[in-house]
C-alpha positions in Angstrom: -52.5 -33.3 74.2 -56.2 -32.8 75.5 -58.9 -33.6 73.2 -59.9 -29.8 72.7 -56.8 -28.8 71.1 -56.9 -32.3 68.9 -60.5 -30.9 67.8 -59.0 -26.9 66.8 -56.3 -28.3 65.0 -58.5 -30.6 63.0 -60.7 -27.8 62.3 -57.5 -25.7 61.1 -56.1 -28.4 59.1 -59.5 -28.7 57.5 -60.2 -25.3 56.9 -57.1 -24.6 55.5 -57.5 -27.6 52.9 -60.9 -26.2 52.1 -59.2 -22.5 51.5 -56.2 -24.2 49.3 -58.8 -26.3 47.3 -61.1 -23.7 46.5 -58.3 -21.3 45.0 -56.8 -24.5 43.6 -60.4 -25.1 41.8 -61.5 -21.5 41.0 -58.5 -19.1 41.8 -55.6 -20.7 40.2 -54.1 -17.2 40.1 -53.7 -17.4 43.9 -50.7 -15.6 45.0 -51.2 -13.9 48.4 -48.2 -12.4 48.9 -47.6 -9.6 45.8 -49.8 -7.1 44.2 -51.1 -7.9 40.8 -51.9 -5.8 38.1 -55.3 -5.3 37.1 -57.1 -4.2 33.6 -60.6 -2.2 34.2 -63.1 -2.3 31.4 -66.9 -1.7 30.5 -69.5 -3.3 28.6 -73.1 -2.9 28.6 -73.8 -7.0 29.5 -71.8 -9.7 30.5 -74.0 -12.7 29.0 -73.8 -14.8 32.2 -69.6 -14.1 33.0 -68.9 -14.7 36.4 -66.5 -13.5 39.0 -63.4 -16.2 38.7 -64.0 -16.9 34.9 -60.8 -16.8 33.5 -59.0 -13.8 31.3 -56.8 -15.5 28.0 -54.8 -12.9 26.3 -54.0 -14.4 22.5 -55.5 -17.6 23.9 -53.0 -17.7 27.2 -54.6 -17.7 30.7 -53.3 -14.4 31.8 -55.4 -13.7 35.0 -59.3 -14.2 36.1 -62.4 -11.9 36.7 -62.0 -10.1 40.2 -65.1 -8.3 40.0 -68.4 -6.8 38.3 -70.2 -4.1 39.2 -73.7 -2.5 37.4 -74.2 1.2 37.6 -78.2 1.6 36.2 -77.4 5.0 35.9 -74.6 5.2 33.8 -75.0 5.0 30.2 -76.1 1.4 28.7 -72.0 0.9 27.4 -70.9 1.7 30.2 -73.2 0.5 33.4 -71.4 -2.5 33.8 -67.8 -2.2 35.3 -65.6 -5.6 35.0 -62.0 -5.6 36.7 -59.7 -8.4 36.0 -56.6 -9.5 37.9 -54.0 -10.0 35.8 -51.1 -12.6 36.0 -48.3 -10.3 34.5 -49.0 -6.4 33.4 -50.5 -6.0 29.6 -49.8 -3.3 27.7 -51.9 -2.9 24.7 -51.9 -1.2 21.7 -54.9 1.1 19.3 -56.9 -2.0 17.8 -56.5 -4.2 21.0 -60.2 -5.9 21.3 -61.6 -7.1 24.8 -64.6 -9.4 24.1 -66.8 -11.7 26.7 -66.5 -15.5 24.9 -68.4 -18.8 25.1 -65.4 -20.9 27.1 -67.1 -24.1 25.6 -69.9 -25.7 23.8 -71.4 -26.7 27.0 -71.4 -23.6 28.9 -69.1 -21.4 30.7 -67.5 -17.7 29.8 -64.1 -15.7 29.6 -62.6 -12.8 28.8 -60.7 -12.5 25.4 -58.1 -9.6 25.1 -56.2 -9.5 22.2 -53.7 -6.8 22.6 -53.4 -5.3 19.1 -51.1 -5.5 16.2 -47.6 -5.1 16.9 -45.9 -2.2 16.2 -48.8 0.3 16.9 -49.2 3.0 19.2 -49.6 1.9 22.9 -52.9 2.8 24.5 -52.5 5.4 27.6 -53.0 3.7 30.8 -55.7 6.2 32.0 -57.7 5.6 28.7 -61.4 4.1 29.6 -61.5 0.3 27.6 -64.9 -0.9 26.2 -65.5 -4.7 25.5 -68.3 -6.7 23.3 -69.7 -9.8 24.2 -69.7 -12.3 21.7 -73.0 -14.2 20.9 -73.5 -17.8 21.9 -73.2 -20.4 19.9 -76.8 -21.3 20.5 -77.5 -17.5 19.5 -75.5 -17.8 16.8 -77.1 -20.9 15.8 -80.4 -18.5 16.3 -79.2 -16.0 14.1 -78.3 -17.7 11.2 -81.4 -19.6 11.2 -83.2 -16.4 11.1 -81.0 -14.8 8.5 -81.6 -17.8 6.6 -85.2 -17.8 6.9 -86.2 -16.8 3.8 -83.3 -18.4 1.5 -85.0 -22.2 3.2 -88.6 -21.1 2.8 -87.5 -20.4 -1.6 -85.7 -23.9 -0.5 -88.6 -25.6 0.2 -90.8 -24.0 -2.2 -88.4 -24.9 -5.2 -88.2 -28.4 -3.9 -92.3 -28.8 -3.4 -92.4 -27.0 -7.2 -89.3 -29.8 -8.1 -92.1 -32.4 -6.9 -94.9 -31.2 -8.1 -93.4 -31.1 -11.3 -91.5 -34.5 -11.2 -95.1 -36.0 -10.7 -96.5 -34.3 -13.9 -93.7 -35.6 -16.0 -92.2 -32.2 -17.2 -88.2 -31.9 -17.7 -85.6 -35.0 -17.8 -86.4 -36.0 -14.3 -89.7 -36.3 -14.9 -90.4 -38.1 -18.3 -87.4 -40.4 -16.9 -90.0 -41.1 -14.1 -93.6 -40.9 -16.0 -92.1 -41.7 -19.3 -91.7 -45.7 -19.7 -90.3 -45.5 -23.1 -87.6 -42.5 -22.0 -86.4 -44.9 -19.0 -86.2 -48.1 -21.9 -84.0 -45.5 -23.7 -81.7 -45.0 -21.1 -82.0 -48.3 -19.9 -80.9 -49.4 -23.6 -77.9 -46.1 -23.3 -76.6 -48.1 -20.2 -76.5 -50.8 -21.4 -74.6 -50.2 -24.5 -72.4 -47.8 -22.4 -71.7 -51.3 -20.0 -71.0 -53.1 -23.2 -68.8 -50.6 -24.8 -66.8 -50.9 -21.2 -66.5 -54.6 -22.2 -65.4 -53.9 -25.2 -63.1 -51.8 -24.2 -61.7 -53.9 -21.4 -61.1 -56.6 -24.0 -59.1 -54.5 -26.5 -56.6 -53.2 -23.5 -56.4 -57.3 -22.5 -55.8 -57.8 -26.0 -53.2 -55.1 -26.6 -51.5 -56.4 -23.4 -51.7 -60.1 -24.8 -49.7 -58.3 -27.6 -52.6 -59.2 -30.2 -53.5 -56.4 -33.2 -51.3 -53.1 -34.0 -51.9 -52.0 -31.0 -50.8 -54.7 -28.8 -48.0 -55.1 -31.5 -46.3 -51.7 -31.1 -46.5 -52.3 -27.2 -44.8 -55.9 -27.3 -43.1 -56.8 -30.4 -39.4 -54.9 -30.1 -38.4 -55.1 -33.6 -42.2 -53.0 -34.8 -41.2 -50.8 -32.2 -37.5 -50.7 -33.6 -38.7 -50.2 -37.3 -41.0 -47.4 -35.8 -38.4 -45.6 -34.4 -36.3 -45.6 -37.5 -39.1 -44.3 -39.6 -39.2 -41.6 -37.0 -35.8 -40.4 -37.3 -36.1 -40.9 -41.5 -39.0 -38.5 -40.7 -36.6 -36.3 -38.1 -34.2 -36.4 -40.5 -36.6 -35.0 -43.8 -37.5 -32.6 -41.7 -34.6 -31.2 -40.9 -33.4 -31.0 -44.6 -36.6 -29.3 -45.4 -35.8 -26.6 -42.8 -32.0 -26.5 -44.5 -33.7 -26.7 -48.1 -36.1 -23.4 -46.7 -33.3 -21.6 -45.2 -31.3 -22.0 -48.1 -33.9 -20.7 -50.2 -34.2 -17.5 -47.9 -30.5 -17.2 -48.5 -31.2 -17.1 -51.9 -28.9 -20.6 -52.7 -30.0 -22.3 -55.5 -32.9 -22.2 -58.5 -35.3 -22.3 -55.5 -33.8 -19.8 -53.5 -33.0 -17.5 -57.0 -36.7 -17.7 -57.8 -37.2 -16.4 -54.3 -34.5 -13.5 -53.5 -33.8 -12.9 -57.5 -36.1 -9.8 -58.4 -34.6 -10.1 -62.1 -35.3 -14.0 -62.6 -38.9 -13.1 -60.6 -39.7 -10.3 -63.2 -38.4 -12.6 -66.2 -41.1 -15.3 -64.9 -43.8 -12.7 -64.5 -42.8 -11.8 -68.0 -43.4 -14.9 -69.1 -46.5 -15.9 -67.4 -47.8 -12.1 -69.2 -46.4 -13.7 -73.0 -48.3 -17.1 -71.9 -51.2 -15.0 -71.0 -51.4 -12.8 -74.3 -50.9 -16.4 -76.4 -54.0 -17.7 -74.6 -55.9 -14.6 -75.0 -55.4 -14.4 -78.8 -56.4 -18.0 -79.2 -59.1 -17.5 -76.9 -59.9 -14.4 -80.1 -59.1 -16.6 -82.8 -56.0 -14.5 -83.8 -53.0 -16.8 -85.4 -53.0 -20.4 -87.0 -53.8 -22.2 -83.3 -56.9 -19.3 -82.4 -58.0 -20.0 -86.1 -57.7 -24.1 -84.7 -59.2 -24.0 -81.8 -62.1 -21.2 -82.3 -63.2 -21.9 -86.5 -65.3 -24.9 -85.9 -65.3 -25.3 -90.4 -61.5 -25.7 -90.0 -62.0 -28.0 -87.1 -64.7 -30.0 -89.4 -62.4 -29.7 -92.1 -59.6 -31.4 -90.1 -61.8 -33.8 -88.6 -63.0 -35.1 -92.2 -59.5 -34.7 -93.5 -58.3 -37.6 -90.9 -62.0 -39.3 -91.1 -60.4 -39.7 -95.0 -57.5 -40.6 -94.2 -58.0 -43.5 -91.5 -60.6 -44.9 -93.6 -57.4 -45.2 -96.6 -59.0 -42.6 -99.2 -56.1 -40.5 -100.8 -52.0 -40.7 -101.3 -52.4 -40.5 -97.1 -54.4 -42.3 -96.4 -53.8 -45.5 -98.6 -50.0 -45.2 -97.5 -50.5 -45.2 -93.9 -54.2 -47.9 -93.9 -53.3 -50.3 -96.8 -50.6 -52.5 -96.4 -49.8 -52.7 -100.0 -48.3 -49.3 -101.2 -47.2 -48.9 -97.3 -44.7 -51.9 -99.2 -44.4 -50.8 -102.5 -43.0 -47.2 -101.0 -40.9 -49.4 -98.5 -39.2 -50.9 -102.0 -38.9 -48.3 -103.8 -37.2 -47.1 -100.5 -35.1 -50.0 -100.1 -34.1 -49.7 -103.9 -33.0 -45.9 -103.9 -31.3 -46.6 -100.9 -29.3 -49.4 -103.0 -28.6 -46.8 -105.8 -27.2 -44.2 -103.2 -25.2 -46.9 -101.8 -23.6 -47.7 -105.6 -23.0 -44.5 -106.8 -21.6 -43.7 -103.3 -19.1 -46.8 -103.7 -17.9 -45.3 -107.3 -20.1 -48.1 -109.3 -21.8 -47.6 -112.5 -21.6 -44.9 -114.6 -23.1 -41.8 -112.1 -21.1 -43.4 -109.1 -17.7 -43.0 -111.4 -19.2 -39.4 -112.5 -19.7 -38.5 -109.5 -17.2 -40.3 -106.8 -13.9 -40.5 -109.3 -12.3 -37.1 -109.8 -10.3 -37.9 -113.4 -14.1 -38.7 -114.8 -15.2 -35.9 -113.5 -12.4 -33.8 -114.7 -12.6 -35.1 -118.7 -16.5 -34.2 -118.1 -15.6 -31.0 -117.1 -13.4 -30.4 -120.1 -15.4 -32.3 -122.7 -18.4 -29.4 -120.8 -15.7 -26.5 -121.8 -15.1 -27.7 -125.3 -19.0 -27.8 -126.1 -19.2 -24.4 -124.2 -16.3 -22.8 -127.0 -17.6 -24.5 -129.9 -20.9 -22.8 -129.0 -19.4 -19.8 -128.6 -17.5 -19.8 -132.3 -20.9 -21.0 -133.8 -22.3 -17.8 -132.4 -19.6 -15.3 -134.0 -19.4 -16.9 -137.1 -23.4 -17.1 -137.6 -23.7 -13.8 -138.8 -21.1 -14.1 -141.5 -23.0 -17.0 -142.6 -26.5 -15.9 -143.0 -24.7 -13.0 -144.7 -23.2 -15.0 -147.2 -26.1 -17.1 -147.7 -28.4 -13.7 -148.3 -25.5 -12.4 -150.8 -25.0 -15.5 -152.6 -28.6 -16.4 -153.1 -29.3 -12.8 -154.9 -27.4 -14.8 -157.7 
């Protein structure tokens, strides 16, 4: 092989590698040998896109930038004519969006197509598309600082105005910081907060240790145990305290007659309205107790009455102060009781009168013969003063 044809197909060879590397690099779409589709769009700027920047549909690489064309006479959304190449035909839909993107935060630009929401009507493919290019980030960056101008300016302002009034001691803040008795305070607040931590700190180690009530309940079973019985006593009170209500609702028992029982309610009320009329006539002084409790002479009266008799004046008095005829009654007691208890055992003369029937009978004749005797006397007394009055004429 001469040296000539060694140097073309060198130059071939490397001319081919620099034609497969640059669509490897910046025309991965590459394919040579079939038509692709393509997707025709304007916009009034491109923000620095470039021929070969990639087109992502819902984020997927779907094709690249063919070519951009500027028409300065067209109108300003539509002087600038981008056609993409596209991988596979698109088909969108009424809300599809086709926006120029930042690729990343250090430079570079695609094309952002999303197609629409499914299931809405498809877009006719002889329908012109219009695109927006999306700010920068460092424009964005630019925007919001100028949007935000004024809201850090009344930032800054407040926080000078915070300052300024931090170093003349007004608010909290600023008598904590001017004020040295105010920062003793809370000085003094943290430390008795730090020491009622201790304290507290102790009384959970001490409850763990099992040590007071506390620690107690949690460690001694058989507190616990007695606990739990009490609870269940208390369960169990309840629950016949619910039975003891529902009962009563039922109308079971006094309780439950003195709720459901209109008759036994009205008697009550009837009686409360008696009670109520007794009290008002005391209250008037109507009836012996009114006259008691409202005539302050009878209530002197009565009070000197038992003055007398505690100090032993009168019959009263001397029978229940002086030992003496509080004895003397007590024999004379003691003796009658001894005479009841003969004549009731038929002794003496009044116990046979009275306990032995025979006695009693002859008394009761010997009562009837007096009684006719009497009688006879009384018929024949007028005969006899007659007799007397004729006999003494003589």
């Amino acid at each position: 092989m001469s040296s000539q044809r060694t140097i073309l197909l060198g130059l071939f060879f490397l001319a081919t590698l620099g034609v497969l590397g640059y669509y490897t690099l910046f025309l991965t779409e590459f394919t040579p040998f079939r038509d692709r589709p393509e997707l025709r769009a304007y916009f009034s700027e491109t923000n620095g896109l470039r021929e070969g920047d990639p087109v992502l549909v819902a984020g997927m690489r779907w094709g690249r930038v063919k070519k951009m064309t500027f028409d300065p006479a067209a109108p300003e959304k539509k002087r600038i004519v981008l056609t993409a190449s596209l991988n596979e035909p698109l088909a969108l839909r009424e809300g599809a969006t086709i926006e120029i993107r930042d690729a990343t935060l250090l430079g570079g630009k695609n094309v952002w197509i999303d197609p629409g929401p499914a299931g809405a009507k498809p877009i006719p493919k002889n329908q012109e598309l219009f695109g927006i290019v999306s700010g920068g980030l460092l424009d964005r960056v630019t925007g919001l600082v100028s949007d935000s101008e004024a809201g850090i300016s009344r930032i800054l302002g407040n926080l000078e105005q915070v300052t300024i009034d931090l170093k003349e001691g007004k608010g909290v803040l600023g008598r904590l910081v001017s004020d040295q008795a105010l920062a003793d305070q809370v000085e003094l607040a943290v430390r008795t907060a730090t020491k009622t931590l201790e304290d507290v700190q102790s009384i959970t180690a001490d409850a763990r240790a099992g040590k007071g009530t506390v620690g107690r309940l949690l460690s001694d079973d058989a507190l616990f145990t007695d606990l739990s019985a009490s609870a269940r006593k208390l369960s169990t009170l309840l629950d016949e305290a619910t039975q003891l209500a529902a009962e009563a609702r039922a109308g079971d028992g006094a309780l439950g007659r003195l709720v459901s029982d209109p008759a036994l309610a009205a008697d009550i009320a009837a009686a409360a309205g008696s009670l109520s009329s007794i009290a008002r006539k005391i209250d008037e002084g109507r009836g012996l107790a009114g006259t008691l409790v409202n005539d302050e002479g009878l209530a002197q009266d009565l009070r000197d009455t038992m003055g007398t008799i505690a100090r032993g004046e009168g019959t009263i008095g001397a029978l229940i102060v002086r030992p003496e005829v509080y004895e003397s009654l007590r024999a004379v007691t003691e003796d009658l009781s001894v005479v009841m208890s003969t004549v009731r055992s038929g002794q003496g003369s009044i116990g046979r009168l009275v306990m032995e029937d025979e006695i009693y009978q002859s008394v009761k004749t010997a009562l009837q013969i007096v009684s006719r005797s009497l009688e006879e006397y009384r018929e024949a007394a007028p005969i006899t003063t007659f007799t007397s009055v004729f006999f003494s004429a003589f």
